[in-house]
N, C-alpha and C positions, 0 to 999 in steps of 0.2 A: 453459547452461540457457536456454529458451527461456519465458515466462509470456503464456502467451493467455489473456485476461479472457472472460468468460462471462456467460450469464446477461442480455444487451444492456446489461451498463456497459462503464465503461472500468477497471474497477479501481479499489480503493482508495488512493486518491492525496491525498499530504498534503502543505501548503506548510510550510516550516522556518518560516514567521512563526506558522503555526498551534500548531507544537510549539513554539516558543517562550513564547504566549500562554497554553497548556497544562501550562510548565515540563515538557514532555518531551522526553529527548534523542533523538536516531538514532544508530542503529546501522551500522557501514559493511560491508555483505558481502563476507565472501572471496573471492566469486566475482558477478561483475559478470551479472545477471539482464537476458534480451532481450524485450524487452516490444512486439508487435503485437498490431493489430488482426485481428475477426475474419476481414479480406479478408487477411488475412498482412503486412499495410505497419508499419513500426513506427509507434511510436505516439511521438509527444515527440522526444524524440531520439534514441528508442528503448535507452535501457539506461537501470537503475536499480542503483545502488549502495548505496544507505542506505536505510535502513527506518526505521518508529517502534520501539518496544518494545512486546510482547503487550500490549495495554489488555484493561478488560472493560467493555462497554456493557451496561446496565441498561436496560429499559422495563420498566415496572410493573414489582410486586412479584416475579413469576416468573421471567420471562424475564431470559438473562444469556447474553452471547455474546463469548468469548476473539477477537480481532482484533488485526491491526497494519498498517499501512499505510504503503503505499511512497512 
């Protein structure tokens, strides 16, 4: 499976110190995820294997948005 980031980020990208800091685990995918840029070049080292687990981010009272980061 191939994941091109959109939108002109790079994708949501989280360091293990952060989910540590966070008390969140990762998750390790079945299937190893290939990750470029929009010019096709990967990105890092190009493969991501673990992700966080679905959070949900808050701003104001309304707004609430299911997310996880690789």
């Amino acid at each position: 499976r191939h994941f091109n980031p959109h939108s002109g980020s790079s994708g949501n990208f989280i360091s293990q110190d952060c989910l540590n800091q966070l008390q969140l685990s990762h998750c390790r995918h079945f299937q190893v995820l290939s990750v470029k840029t929009i010019q096709g070049k990967p990105l890092g080292r190009g493969a991501v294997r673990y992700s966080s687990p679905f959070i949900t981010l808050q701003v104001g009272l309304f707004h609430k948005e299911e997310m996880w980061f690789l």
